[in-house]
C-alpha positions as CSV (number, residue, x, y, z in Angstrom):
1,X,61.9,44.1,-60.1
2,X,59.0,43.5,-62.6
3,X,57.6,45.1,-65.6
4,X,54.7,46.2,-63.3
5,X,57.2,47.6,-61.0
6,X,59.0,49.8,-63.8
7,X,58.0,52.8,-65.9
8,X,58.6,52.1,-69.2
9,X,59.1,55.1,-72.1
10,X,60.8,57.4,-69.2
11,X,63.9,58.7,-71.4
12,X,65.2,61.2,-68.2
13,X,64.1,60.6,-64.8
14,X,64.3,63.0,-62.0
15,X,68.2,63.1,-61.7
16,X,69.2,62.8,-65.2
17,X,70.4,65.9,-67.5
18,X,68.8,66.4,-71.0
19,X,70.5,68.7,-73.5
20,X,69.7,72.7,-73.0
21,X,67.6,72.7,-76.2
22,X,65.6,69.5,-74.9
23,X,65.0,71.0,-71.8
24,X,64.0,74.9,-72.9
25,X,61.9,73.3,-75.5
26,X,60.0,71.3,-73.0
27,X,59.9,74.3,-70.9
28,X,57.9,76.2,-73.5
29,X,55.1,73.1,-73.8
30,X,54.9,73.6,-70.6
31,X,54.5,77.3,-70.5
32,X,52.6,77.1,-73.7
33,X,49.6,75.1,-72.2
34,X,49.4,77.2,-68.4
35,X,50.5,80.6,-69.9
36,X,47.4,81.6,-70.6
37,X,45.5,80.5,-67.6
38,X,47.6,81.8,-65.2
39,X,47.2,85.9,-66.4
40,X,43.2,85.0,-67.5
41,X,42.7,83.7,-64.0
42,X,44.0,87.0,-62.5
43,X,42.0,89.1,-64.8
44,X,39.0,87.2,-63.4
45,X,39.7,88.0,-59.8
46,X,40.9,91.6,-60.8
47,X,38.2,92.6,-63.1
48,X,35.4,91.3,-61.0
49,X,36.9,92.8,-57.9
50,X,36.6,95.8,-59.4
51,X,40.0,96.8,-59.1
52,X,41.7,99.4,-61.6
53,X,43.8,98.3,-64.8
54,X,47.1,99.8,-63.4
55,X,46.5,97.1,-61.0
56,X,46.1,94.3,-63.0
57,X,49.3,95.2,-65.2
58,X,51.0,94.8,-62.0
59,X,49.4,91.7,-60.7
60,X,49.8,89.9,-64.2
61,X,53.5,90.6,-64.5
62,X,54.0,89.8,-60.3
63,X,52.1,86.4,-61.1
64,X,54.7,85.7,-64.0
65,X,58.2,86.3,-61.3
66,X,56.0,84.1,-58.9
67,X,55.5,81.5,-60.8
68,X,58.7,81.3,-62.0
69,X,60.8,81.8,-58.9
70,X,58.2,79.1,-56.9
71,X,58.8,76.4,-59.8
72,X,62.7,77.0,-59.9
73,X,62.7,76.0,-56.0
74,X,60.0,73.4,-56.5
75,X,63.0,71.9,-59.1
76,X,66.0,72.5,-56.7
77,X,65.0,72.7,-52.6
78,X,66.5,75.4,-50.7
79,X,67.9,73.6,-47.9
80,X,66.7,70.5,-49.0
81,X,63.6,71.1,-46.9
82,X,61.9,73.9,-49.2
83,X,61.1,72.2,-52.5
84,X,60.1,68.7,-53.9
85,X,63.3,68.3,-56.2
86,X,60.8,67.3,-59.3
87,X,59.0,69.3,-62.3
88,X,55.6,70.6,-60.3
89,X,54.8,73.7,-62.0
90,X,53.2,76.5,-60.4
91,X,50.7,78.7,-61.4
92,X,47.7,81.0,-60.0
93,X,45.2,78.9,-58.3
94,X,41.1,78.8,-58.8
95,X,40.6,77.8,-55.6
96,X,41.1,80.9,-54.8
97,X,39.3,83.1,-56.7
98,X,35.9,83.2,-54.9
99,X,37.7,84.9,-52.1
100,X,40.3,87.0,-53.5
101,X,37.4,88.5,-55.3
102,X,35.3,89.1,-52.1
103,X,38.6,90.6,-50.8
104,X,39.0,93.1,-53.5
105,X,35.2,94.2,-53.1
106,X,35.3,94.6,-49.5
107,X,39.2,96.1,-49.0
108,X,41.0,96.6,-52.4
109,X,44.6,94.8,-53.1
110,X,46.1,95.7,-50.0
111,X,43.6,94.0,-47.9
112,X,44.1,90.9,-50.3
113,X,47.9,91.1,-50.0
114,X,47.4,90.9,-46.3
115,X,45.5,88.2,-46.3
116,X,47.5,86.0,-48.9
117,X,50.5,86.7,-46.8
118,X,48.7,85.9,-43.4
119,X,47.4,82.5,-45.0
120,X,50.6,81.7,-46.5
121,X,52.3,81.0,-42.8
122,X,49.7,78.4,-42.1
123,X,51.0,76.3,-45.2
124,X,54.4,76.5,-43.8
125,X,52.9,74.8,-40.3
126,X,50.8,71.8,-42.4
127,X,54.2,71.1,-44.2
128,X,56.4,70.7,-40.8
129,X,53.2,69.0,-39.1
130,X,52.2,66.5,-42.3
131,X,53.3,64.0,-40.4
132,X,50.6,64.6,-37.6
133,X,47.7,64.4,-40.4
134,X,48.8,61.5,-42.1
135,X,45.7,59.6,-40.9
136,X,43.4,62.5,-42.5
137,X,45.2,63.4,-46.0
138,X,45.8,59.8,-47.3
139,X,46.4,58.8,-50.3
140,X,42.5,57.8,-50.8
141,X,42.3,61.6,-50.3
142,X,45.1,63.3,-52.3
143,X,44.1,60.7,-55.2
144,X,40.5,62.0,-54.7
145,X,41.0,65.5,-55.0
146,X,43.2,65.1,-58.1
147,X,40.3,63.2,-59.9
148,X,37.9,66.1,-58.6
149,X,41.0,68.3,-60.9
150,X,39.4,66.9,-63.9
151,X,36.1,67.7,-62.6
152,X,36.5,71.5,-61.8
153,X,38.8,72.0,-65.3
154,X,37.6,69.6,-68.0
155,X,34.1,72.4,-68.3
156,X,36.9,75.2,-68.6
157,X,38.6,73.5,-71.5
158,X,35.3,72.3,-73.2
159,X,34.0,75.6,-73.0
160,X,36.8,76.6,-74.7
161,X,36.8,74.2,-77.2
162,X,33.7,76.2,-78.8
163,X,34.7,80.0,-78.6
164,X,35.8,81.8,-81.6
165,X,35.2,85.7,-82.1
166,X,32.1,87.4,-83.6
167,X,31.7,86.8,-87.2
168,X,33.9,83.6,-87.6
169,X,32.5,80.4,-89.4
170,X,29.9,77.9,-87.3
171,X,32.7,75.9,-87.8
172,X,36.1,77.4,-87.2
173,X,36.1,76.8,-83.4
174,X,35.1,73.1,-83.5
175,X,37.6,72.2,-86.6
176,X,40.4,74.1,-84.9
177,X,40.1,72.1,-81.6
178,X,39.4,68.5,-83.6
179,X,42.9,69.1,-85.6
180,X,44.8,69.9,-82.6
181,X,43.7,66.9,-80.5
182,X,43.4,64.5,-83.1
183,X,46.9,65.5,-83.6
184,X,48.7,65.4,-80.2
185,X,46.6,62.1,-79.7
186,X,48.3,60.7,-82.4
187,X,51.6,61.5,-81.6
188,X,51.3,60.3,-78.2
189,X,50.2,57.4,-79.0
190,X,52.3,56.9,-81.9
191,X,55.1,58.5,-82.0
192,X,58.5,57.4,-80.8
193,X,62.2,58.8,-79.9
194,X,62.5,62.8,-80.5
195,X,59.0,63.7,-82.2
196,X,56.8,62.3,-78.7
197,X,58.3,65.0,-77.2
198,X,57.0,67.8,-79.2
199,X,53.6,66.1,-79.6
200,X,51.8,68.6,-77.6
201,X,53.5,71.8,-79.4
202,X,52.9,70.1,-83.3
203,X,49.3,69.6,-82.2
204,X,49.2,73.1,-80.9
205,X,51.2,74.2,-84.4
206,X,48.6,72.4,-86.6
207,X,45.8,73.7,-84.7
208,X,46.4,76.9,-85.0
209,X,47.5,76.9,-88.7
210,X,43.7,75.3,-89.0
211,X,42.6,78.7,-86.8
212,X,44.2,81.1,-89.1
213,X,42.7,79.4,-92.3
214,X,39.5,80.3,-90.7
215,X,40.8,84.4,-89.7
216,X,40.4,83.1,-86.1
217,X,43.8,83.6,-84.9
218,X,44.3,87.3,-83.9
219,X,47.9,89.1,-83.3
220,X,46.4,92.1,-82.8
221,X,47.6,91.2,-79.2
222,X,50.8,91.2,-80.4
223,X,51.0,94.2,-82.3
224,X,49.9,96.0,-79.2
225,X,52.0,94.7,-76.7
226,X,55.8,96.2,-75.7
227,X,59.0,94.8,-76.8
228,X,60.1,95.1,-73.1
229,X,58.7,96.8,-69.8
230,X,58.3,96.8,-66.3
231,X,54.8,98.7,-64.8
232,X,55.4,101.6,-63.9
233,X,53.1,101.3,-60.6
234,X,50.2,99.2,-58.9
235,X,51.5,97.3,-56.0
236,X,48.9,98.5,-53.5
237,X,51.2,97.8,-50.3
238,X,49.5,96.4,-47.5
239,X,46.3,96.8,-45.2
240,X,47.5,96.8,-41.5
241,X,44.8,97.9,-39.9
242,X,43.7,94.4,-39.3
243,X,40.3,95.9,-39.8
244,X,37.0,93.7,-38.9
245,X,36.7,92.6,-42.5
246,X,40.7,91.0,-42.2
247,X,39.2,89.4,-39.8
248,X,36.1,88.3,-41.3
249,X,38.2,87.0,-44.6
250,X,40.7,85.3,-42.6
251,X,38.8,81.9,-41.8
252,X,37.9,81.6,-45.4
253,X,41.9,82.2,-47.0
254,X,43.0,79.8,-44.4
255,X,40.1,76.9,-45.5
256,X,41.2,77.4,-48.7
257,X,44.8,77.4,-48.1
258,X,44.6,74.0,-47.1
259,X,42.5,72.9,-50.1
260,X,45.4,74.0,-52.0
261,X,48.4,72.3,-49.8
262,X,45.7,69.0,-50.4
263,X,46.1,69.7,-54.4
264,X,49.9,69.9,-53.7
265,X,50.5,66.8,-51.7
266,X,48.3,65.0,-54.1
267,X,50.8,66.5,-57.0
268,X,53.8,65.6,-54.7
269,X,52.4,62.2,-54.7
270,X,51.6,61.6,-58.4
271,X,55.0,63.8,-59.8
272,X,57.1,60.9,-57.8
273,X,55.1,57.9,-59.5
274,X,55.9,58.9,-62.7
275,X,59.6,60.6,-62.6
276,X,61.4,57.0,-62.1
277,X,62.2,54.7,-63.7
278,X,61.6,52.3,-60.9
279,X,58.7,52.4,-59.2
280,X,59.3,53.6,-55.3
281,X,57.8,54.4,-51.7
282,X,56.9,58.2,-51.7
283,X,59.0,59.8,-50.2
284,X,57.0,62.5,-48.1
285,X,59.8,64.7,-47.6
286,X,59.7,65.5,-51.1
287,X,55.9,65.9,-50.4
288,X,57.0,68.1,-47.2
289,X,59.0,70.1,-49.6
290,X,56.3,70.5,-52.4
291,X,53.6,72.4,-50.2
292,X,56.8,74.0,-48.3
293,X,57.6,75.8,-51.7
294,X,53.7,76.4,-51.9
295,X,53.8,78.5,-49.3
296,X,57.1,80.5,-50.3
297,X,54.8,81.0,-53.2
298,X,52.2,82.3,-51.4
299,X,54.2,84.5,-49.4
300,X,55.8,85.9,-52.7
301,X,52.5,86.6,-53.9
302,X,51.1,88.2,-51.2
303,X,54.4,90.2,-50.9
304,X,53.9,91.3,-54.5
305,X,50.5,91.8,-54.2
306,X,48.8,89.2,-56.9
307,X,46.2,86.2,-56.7
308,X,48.1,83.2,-54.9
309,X,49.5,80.5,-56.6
310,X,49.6,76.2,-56.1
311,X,51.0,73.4,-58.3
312,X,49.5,73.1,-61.8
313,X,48.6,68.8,-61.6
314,X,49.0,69.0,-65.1
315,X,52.8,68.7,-65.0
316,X,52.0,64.9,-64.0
317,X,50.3,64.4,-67.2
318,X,53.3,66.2,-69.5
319,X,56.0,64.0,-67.7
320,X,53.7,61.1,-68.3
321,X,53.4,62.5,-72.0
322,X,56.7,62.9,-73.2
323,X,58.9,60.9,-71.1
324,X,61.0,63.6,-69.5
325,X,61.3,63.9,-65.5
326,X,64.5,65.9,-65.4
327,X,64.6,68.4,-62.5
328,X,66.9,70.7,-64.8
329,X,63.7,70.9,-67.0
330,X,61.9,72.8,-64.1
331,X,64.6,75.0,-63.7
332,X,64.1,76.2,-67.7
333,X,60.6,77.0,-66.8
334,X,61.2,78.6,-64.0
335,X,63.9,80.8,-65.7
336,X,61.9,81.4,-69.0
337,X,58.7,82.0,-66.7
338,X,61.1,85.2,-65.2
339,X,62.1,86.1,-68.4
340,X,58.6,86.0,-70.1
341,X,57.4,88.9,-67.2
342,X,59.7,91.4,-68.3
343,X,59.1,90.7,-72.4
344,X,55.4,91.3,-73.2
345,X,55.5,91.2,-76.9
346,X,56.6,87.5,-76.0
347,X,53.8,86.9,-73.9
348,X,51.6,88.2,-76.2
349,X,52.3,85.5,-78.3
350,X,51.5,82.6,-76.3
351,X,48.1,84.6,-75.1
352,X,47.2,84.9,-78.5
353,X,46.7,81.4,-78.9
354,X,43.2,80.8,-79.9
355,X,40.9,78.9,-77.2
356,X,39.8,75.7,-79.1
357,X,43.6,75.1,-79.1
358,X,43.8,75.3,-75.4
359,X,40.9,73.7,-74.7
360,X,41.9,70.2,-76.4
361,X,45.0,71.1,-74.3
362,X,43.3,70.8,-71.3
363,X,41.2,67.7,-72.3
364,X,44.3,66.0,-73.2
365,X,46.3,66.4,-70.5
366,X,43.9,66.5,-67.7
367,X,42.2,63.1,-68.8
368,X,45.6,61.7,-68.3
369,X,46.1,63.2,-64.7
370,X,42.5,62.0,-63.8
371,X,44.0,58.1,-64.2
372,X,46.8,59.0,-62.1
373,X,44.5,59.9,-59.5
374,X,42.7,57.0,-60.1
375,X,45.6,54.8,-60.0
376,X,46.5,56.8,-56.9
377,X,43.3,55.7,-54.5
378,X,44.2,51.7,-55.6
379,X,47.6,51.8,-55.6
380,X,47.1,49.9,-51.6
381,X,43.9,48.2,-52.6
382,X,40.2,48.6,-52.7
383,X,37.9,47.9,-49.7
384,X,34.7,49.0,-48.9
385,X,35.7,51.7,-46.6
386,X,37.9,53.1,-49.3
387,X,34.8,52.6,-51.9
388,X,32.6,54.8,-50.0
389,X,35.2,58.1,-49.3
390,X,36.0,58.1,-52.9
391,X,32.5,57.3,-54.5
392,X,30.5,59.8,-52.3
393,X,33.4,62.4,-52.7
394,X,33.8,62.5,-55.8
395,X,29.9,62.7,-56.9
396,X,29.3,65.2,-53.8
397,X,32.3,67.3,-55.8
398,X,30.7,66.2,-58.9
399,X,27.5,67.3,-58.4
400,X,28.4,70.6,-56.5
401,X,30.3,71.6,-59.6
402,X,27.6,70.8,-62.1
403,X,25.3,72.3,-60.3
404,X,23.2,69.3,-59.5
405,X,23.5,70.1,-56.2
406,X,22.6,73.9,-55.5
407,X,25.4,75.3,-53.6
408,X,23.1,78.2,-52.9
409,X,21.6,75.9,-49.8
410,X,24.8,76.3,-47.8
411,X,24.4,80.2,-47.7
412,X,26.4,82.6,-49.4
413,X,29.5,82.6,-48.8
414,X,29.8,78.8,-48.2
415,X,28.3,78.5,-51.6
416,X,30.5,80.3,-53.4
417,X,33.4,78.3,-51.7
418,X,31.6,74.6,-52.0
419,X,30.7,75.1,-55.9
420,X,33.9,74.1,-56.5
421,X,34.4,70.8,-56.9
422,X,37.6,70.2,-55.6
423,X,36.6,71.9,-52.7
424,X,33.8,70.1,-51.5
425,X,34.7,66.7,-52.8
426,X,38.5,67.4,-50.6
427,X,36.2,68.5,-47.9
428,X,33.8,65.6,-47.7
429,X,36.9,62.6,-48.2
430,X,39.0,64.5,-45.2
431,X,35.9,64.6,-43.3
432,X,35.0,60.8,-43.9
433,X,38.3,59.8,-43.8
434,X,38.3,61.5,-39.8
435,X,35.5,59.7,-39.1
436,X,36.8,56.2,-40.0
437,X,39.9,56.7,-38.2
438,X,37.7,58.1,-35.0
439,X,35.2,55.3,-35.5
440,X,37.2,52.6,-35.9
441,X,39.0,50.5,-32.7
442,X,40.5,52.2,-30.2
443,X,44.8,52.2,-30.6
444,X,46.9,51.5,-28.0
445,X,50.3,52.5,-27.3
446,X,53.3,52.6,-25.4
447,X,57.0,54.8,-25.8
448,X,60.2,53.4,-24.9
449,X,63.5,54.3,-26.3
450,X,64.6,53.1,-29.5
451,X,67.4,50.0,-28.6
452,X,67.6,46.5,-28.4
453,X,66.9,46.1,-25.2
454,X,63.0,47.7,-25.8
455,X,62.4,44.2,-27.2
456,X,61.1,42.8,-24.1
457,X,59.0,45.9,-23.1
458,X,57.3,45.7,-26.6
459,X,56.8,42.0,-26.4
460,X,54.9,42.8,-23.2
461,X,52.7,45.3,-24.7
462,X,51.6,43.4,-27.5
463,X,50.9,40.2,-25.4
464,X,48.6,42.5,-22.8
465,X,47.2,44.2,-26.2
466,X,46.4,40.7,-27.7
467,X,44.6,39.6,-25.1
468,X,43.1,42.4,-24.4
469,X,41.4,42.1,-27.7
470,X,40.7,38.4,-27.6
471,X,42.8,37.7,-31.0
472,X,44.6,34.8,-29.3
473,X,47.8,33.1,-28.7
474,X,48.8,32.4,-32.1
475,X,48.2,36.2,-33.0
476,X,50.4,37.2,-30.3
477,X,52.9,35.2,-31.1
478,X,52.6,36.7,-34.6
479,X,52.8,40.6,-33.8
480,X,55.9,39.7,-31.3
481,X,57.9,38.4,-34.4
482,X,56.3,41.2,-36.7
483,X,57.6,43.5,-34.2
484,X,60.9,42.6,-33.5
485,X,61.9,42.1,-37.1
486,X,60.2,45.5,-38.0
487,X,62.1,47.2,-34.3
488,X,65.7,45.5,-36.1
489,X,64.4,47.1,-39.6
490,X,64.3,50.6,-37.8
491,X,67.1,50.4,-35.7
492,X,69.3,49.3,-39.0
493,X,67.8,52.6,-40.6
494,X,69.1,54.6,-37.8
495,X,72.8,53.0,-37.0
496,X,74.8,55.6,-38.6
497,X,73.1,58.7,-38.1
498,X,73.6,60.4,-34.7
499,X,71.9,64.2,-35.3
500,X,68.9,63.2,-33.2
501,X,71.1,62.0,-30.2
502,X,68.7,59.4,-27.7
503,X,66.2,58.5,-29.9
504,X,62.2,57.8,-28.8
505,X,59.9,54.6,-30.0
506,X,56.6,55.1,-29.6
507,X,54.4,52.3,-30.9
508,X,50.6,51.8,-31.3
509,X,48.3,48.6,-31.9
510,X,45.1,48.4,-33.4
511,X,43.2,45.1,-33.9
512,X,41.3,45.7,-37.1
513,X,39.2,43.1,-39.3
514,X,40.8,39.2,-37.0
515,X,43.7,41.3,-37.6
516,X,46.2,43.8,-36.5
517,X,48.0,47.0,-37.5
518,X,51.3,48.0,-35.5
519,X,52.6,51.6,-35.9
520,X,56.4,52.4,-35.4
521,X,57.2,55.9,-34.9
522,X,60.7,56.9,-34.3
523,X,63.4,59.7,-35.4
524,X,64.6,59.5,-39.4
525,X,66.6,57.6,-40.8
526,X,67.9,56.7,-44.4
527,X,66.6,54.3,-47.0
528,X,63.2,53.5,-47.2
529,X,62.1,49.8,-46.1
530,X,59.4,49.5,-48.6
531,X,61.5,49.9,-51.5
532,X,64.4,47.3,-50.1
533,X,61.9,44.8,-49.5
534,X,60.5,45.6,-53.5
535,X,64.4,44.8,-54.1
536,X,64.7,41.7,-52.1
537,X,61.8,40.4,-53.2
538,X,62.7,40.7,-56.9
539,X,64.5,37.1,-57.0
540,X,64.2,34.0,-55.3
541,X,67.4,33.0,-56.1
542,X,69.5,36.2,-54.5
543,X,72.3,35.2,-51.8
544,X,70.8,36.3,-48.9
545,X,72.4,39.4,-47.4
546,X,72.9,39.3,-43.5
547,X,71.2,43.2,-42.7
548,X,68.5,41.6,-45.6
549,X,67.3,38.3,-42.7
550,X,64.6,40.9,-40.8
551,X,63.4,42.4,-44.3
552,X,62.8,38.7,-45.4
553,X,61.1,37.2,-42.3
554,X,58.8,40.3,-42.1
555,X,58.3,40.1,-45.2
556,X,57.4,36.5,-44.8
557,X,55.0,37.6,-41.3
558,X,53.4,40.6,-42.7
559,X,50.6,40.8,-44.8
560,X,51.3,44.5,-45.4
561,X,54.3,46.9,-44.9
562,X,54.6,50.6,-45.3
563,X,57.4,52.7,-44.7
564,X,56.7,56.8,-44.6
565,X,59.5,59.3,-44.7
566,X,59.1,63.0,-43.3
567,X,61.9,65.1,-42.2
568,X,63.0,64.3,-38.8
569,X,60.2,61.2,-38.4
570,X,60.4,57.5,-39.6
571,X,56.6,55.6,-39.8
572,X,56.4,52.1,-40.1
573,X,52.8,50.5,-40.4
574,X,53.3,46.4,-40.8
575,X,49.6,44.9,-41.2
576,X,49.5,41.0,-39.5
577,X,47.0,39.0,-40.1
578,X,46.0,35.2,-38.9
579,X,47.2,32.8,-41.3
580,X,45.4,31.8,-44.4
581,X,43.6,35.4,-44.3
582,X,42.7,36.4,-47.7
583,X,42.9,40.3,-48.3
């Protein structure tokens, strides 16, 4: 294992326990940074629906159990198929404001409860079908949309770096937000042990001492606000009439809905590269689980009545920050998150937390998660296919969210969904990513049952597919030893675990570039060959282990290996090329 091959500065991973008072104190960073957004956001969608105060009480204390309930399971799975089992924070999502406010306007809150609720089921079906779109949501995707993240936010916090009430100094608001990011920038980058963990609450701490030199900081909030309360009313029940403009909302809910699950499987991506120690495969059950617990959060919030929720990406950048992956830590926000909705005096604390602060926040944080993305779309290489989907997605998102490109062309209601960056730019790489994959050589395949004795039949089928497509003898001969190291590989993955009783292969060719991409498909099994070949390869001076003789010799064959894990489904994609091929 080398340096580039492990995280270094990661004081808990995933599976490791930090004290309580680590833990709750990292908790309220967290909380600290998203608090705010997540009630503002549904004050947006409330207020310009046009919806009543009574209502938004009850939406912004709903949004606070959501959250907290959706990030306790995103930190420990239900039934180890409902969760990710890492910190993804979750919070109410801007995708999904354009819509939830049309829904207000045209129906009220219990036409947008239905519709949450009705949406929220096909997030369930993406997570148990991932698998299927695995060609479409790649990695060159989810990294795509996360860099698009820092598109659509970074105007949010900049705006915010320059607000300050009526009256206040020209240059309170710009002060304020310079001391509190020249301060957590220092600390990160400084610091070391104890105090790097409470760099972004000491930069928040000095910031705001700066705002209340200036008379910036107000607590009337918190004056005003209750020691402890529940509202008394505003859950609107639900709209069952199914009424023409359910229907008409419908399509547009669902869209975004899977903009969202994109967000999360980008999160579930990035959350696993930086909560070990190690470096490893991802592991797309956890990414199963991730939108899985999306859409229990969905469902909750439709159920309660209050704009749906997603994964805040920013929890990448705090693990990245301070060090600390611990599940148990998602568990404290989730708890403290419950907590915080019935204690509103408490809340009003955090809210009043003047915007400069939270805007260098935001800049902070989300420049880190935008090189995770980056890192992300290369972590498999670079080639000009790759180049094109992320360049023209992310300036097509780009330009759509600066308004370069007038999203007032595409109509209406398109516009309003398209201005958002993330939205388009998503849109646009799954589109060209379909394309390459429907424009590129035709893949052949074959299904056989997974044993031993499917050797020959495979052989078979990649001699007829080799010459087929002219790649020659000595190709051949190369895929038929790619493949039967790669059908031993599977086979050894499978050995002990009889749940799925006689088990189906199917495998598909594709010649590709004077090479060749074989795809195993089969039922799960444990381990995940990517990461034993990382550990074989780690020293040239290991004993050989017998089960380790395939891992080597493929490793030897192939020019590429990559092992991808759902529940239930084992996906093997070895790349061969001729020998001497430079890639």
């Amino acid at each position: 294992m080398t340096a580039r091959d492990t995280r270094q500065g990661l004081r808990f991973q995933a599976d490791e326990t930090p004290s309580y008072p680590v833990s709750f104190g990292l908790a309220f960073q967290y909380i600290l940074l998203n608090i705010a957004g997540i009630v503002i956001t549904v004050a947006i969608v409330v207020r310009a629906g046009g919806a009543s105060e009574t209502y938004l009480t009850w939406a912004a204390f709903a949004v606070l159990i959501v959250c907290g309930i959706s990030t306790l399971i995103q930190a420990r799975p239900i039934g180890g198929r409902i969760g990710a089992g890492y910190i993804l924070l979750m919070g109410t999502s801007g995708v999904f404001i354009a819509v939830s406010v049309a829904a207000l306007e045209r129906g009220g809150p219990a036409l947008l409860a239905t519709l949450i609720v009705a949406s929220s089921l096909f997030q369930f079906l993406i997570s148990s079908r991932l698998s299927l779109l695995r060609r479409v949501i790649t990695p060159t995707v989810a990294g795509t949309v996360i860099m698009l993240i820092a598109v659509t936010v970074m105007p949010i916090g900049f705006d915010l770096l320059f607000q300050a009430p009526a009256g206040a100094a020209p240059e309170a608001a710009p002060l304020t937000a310079l001391a509190t990011l020249v301060i957590t920038i220092v600390i990160v980058l400084r610091a070391r042990g104890a105090l790097r963990l409470w760099g972004s609450v000491i930069g928040a701490a000095g910031g705001c001492l700066v705002a209340a030199g200036y008379g910036i900081y107000d607590t009337s909030i918190v004056g005003d606000a209750l020691w402890f309360g529940v509202p008394a009313g505003g859950w609107p029940g639900f709209d069952l009439r199914l009424s023409p403009e359910f229907w008409a909302m419908l399509p547009a809910f669902v869209f975004v809905t899977l903009v969202g699950a994109i967000e999360t499987i980008g999160d579930g991506m990035a959350i696993q590269r930086v909560s070990w120690r190690k470096r490893r495969a991802t592991d797309f059950r956890a990414v199963q689980g991730a939108v899985a617990a999306d859409g229990v959060g969905n469902l909750l919030s439709g159920l309660l009545a209050t704009v749906p929720n997603t994964t805040y990406s920013n929890s990448v950048s705090i693990v990245e920050i301070t060090g600390i992956a611990a599940r148990r830590v998602g568990v404290c926000i989730g708890l403290t998150f419950i907590a915080l909705a019935f204690f509103p005096k408490v809340t009003a604390v955090l809210l009043a937390i003047p915007n400069p602060v939270v805007g260098a926040y935001i800049i902070v944080l989300i420049a880190i998660l935008f090189v995770l993305g980056l890192e992300m779309v290369t972590q498999d290489g670079i080639d000009y296919r790759k180049a094109t989907i992320i360049g023209v997605s992310f300036w097509i998102g780009a330009g759509l969210q600066s308004g370069q490109i007038p999203s007032e062309y595409f109509g209406n209601w398109a516009g309003q969904l398209l201005e958002n960056g993330m939205t388009s730019g998503g849109l646009t790489a799954i589109l060209l990513s379909a394309f390459m994959e429907l424009a590129g050589p035709r893949r052949r395949r074959m299904e056989t049952t997974l044993d031993i004795e499917a050797q020959p039949r495979i052989q078979e089928f990649l001699e007829d597919f080799a010459a087929r497509t002219g790649l020659g003898e000595e190709m051949a001969r190369r895929l038929s030893l790619a493949a039967e190291e790669t059908l031993l590989i599977v086979l050894d993955q499978v050995a002990e675990d009889d749940r799925f009783g006689v088990r189906r292969l199917r495998v598909t060719a594709r010649a590709e570039a004077g090479g060749a991409e074989l795809e195993f498909l089969a039922a799960a099994g444990e381990g995940n060959i990517e990461d034993r070949m990382a550990f074989i390869g780690g020293s040239v001076t290991e004993v050989p282990v017998e089960r380790d003789f395939s891992l080597r010799l493929l490793r030897h064959i192939a020019t590429a290996v990559r092992h991808q894990k759902y529940h239930d489904t084992d996906i093997v994609t070895v790349r061969v090329d001729p020998v001497g091929t430079k890639v």
